[in-house]
MARTORDO-269386 format. One record per residue (C-alpha): x, y, z; residue in three letters. Coordinates in Angstrom, 1 decimal. Layout:
% residues N
REC        X        Y        Z   res
REC        X        Y        Z   Ala
...
***
This chain:
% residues 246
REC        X        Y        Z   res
REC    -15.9     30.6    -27.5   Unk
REC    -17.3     28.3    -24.9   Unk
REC    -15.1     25.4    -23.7   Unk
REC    -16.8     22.2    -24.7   Unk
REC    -17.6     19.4    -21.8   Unk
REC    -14.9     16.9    -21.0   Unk
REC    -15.6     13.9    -22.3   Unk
REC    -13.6     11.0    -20.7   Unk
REC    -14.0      8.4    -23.5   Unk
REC    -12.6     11.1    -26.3   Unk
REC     -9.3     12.1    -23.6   Unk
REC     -8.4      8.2    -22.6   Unk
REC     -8.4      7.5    -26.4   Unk
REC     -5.8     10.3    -26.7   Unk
REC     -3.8      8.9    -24.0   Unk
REC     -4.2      5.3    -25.6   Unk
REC     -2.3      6.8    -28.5   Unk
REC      0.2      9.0    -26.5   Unk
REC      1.4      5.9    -24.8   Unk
REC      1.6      3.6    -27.8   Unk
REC      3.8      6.5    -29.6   Unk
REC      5.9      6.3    -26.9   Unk
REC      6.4      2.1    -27.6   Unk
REC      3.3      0.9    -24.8   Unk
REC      1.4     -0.7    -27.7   Unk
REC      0.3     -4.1    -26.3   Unk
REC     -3.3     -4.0    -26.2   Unk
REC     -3.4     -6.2    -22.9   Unk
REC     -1.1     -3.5    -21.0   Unk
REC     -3.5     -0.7    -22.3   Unk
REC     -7.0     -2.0    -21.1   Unk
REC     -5.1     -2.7    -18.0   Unk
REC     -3.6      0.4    -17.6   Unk
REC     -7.0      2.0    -18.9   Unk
REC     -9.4     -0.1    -16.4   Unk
REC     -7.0      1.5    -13.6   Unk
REC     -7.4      4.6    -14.7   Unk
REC    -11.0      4.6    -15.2   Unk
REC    -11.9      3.6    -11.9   Unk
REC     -9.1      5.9    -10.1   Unk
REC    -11.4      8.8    -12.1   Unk
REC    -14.7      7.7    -10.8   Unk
REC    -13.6      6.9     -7.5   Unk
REC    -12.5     11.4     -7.4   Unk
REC    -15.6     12.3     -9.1   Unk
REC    -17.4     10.2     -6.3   Unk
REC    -15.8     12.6     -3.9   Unk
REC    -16.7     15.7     -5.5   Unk
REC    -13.7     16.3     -8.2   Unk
REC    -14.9     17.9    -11.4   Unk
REC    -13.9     15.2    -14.3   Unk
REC    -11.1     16.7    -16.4   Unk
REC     -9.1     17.5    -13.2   Unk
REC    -10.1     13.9    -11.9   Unk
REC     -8.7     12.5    -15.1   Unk
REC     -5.6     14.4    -15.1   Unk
REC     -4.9     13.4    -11.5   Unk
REC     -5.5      9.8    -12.3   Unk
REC     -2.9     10.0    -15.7   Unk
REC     -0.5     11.4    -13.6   Unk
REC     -0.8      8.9    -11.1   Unk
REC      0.4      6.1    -13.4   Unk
REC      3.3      8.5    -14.8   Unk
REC      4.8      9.2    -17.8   Unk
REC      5.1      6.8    -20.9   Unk
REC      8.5      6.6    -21.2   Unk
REC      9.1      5.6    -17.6   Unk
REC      6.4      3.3    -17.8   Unk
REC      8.0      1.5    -20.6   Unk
REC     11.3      1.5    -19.2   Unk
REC      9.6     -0.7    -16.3   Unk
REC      7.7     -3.3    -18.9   Unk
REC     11.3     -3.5    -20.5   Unk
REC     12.7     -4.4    -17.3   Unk
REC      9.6     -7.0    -16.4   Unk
REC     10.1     -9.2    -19.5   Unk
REC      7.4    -10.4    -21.3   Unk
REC      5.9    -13.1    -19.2   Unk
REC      2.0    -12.5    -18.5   Unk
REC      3.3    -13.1    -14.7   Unk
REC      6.6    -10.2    -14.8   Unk
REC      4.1     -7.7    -16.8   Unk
REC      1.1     -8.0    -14.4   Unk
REC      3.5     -7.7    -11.7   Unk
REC      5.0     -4.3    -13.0   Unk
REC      2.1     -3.1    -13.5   Unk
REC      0.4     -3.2    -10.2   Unk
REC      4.3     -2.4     -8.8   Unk
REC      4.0      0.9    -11.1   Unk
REC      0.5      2.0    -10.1   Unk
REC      1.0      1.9     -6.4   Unk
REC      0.3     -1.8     -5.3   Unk
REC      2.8     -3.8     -3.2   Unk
REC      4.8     -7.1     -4.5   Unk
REC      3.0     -9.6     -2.8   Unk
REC      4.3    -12.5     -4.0   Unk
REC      2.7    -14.9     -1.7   Unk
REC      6.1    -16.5     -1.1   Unk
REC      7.9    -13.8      0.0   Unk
REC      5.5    -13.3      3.0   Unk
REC      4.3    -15.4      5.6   Unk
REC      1.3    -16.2      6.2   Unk
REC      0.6    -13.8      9.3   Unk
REC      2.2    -10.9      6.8   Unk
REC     -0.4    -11.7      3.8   Unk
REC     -3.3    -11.7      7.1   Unk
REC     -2.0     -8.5      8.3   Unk
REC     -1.9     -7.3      4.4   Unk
REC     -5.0     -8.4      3.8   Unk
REC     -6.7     -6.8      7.7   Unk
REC     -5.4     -3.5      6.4   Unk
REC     -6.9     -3.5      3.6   Unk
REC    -10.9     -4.6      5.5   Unk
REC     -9.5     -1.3      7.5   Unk
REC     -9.0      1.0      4.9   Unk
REC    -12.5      0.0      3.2   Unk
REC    -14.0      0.4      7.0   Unk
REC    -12.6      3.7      7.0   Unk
REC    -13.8      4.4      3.7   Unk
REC    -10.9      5.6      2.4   Unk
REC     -9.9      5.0     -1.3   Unk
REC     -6.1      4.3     -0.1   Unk
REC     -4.1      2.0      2.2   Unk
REC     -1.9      3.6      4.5   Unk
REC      0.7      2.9      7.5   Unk
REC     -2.4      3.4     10.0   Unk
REC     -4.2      0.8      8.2   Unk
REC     -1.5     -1.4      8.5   Unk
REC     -0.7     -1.1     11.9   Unk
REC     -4.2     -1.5     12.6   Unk
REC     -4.0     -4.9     10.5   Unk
REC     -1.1     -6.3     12.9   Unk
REC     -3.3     -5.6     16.1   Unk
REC     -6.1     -7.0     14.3   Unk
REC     -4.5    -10.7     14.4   Unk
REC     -4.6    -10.4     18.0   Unk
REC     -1.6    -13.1     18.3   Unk
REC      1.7    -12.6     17.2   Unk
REC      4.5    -11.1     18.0   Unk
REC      3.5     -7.6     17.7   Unk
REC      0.3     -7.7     19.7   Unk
REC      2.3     -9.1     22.1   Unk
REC      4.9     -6.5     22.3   Unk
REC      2.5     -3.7     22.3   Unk
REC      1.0     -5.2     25.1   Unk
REC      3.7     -5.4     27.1   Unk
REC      4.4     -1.8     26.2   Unk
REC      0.9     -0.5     27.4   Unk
REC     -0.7     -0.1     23.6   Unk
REC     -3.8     -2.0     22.9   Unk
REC     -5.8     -2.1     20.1   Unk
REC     -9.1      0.5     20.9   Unk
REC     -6.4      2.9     21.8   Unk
REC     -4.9      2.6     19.0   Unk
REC     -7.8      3.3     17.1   Unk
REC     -8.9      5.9     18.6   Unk
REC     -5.8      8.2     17.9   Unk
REC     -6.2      6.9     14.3   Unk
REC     -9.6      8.4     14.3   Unk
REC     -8.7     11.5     15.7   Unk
REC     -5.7     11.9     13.2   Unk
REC     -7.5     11.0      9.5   Unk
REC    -11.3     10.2     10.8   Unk
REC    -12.9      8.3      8.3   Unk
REC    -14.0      9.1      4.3   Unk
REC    -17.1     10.0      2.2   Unk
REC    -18.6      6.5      1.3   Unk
REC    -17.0      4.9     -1.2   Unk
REC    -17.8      1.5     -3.5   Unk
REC    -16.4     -2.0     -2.4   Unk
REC    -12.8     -1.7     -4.2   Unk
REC    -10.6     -4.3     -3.7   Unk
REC     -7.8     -3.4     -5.1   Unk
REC     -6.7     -0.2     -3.0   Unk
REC     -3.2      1.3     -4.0   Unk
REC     -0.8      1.7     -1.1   Unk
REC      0.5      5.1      0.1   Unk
REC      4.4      5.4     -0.4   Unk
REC      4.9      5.7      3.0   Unk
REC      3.6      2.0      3.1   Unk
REC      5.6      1.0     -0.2   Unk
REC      8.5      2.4      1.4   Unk
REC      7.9      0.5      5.1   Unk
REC      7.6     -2.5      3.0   Unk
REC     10.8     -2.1      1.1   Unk
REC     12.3     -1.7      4.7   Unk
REC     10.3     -4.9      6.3   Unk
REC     11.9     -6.8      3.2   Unk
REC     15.4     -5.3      4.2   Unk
REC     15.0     -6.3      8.3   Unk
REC     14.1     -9.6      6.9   Unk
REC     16.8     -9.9      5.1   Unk
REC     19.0     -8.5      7.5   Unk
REC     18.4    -11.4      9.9   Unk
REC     18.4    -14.2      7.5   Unk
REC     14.4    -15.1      7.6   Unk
REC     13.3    -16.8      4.3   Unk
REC      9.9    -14.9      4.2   Unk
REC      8.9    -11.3      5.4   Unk
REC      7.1    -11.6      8.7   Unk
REC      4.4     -9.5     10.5   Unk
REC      6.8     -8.3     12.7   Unk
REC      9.6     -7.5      9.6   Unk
REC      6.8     -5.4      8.5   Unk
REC      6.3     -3.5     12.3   Unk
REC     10.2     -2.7     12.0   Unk
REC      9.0     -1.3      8.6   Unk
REC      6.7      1.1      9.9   Unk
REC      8.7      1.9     12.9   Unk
REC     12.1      2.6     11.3   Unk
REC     10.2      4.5      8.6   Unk
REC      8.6      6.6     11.1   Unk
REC      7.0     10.0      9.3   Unk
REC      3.6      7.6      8.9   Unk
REC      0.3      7.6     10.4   Unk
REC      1.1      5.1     12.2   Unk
REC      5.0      6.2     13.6   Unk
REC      2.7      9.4     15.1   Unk
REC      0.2      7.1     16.8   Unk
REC      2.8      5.2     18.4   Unk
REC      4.9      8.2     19.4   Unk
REC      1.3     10.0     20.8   Unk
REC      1.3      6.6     22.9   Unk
REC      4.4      7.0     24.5   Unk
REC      6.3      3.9     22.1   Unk
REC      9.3      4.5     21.9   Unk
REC     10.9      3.2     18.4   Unk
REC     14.4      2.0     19.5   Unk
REC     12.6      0.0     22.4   Unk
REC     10.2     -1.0     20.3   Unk
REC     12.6     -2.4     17.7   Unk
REC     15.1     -3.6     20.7   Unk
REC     11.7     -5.8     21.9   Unk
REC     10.7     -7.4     19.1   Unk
REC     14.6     -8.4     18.0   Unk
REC     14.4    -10.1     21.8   Unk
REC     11.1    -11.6     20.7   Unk
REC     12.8    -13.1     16.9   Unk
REC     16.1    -14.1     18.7   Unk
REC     14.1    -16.6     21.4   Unk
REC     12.0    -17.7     18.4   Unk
REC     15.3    -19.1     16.5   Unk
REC     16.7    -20.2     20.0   Unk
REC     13.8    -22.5     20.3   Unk
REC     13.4    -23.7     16.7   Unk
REC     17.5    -24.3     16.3   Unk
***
């Protein structure tokens, strides 16, 4: 018997139901779940990924029901908490604009423009060290400098490394890798670590340095940067900063 054409409409409907069995019922938390999933789908068929095995890859992307719910348990019910969750759950960063500094959100935000420039339908560490050279000021820059990396050098190794992607559509909302969820995890532990209020540009450097395996951790090893210098010079860099504001 001939296997009858996926049909995405029929399967997401199916999975509608699967996770309201398993207690997602709110209609809100479905159509966003559902819009997420549609457009990760589209975005693999764009690169040449036949349509059931783009959907399947997209479902298992935002995991299992159960665990899923566990989260939206944990979040509460407030709009804010279950928006939150959500993008937390399908791959997006906390960015709660007050737990990063400006600079941080820029750098955010410049990896992002290089991700889309690259045309890749991810962000990554790469992008994001790209995004701190990008300010051009800063701390980091400034280190960098002084340790003989610049910005087009950078890049270059990038390009040698990944190279860029099959066009793509103008999606703003690009999921992070987990190398980058876990750098920011760590930039949010270095900030803590030495009491600053907010995560910093150069909390999130530490971030990608201490978590190393990255795009990025290669790039800078490729350019002779050593990590432990590199943390040791940008500690020097924070510790004159509270000098001269104290």
């Amino acid at each position: 018997m001939k296997t009858p054409p996926f049909n995405l409409d029929q399967s997401i409907a199916r999975w509608r139901k699967q996770m309201a069995a398993a207690g997602i019922k709110s209609r809100d938390v479905l159509d966003e779940l559902e819009s997420h999933l549609r457009e990760d789908v589209e975005q693999k068929s764009r690169a040449g990924m036949d349509g059931k095995t783009a959907f399947e890859n997209a479902v298992r992307g935002i995991g299992q029901p159960e665990a899923l719910r566990r989260e939206w348990a944990k979040a509460g019910t407030t709009n804010r908490n279950i928006k939150n969750m959500l993008l937390r759950f399908l791959g997006f960063p906390m960015l709660v604009s007050e737990n990063f500094t400006a600079s941080a959100r820029e750098t955010l935000e410049l990896g992002r423009q290089e991700a889309m420039g690259f045309h890749h339908d991810f962000i990554g560490t790469e992008h994001v060290l790209l995004g701190l050279l990008d300010a051009e000021t800063g701390v980091v820059p400034r280190v960098l400098e002084k340790m003989g990396v610049r910005r087009e050098l950078v890049r270059a190794e990038i390009e040698k490394i990944v190279g860029a992607g099959s066009q793509c559509g103008n999606v703003q909302a690009l999921p992070y890798t987990p190398r980058v969820k876990k750098s920011l995890d760590l930039a949010a532990r270095e900030a803590k670590i030495l009491k600053r209020p907010q995560i910093g540009a150069e909390h999130i450097f530490l971030g990608l340095v201490i978590e190393g395996s990255g795009v990025a951790g290669l790039v800078l090893k490729r350019l002779g940067v050593d990590a432990g210098k590199a943390c040791g010079e940008i500690m020097k860099e924070l510790s004159g900063q509270k000098d001269i504001n104290e």
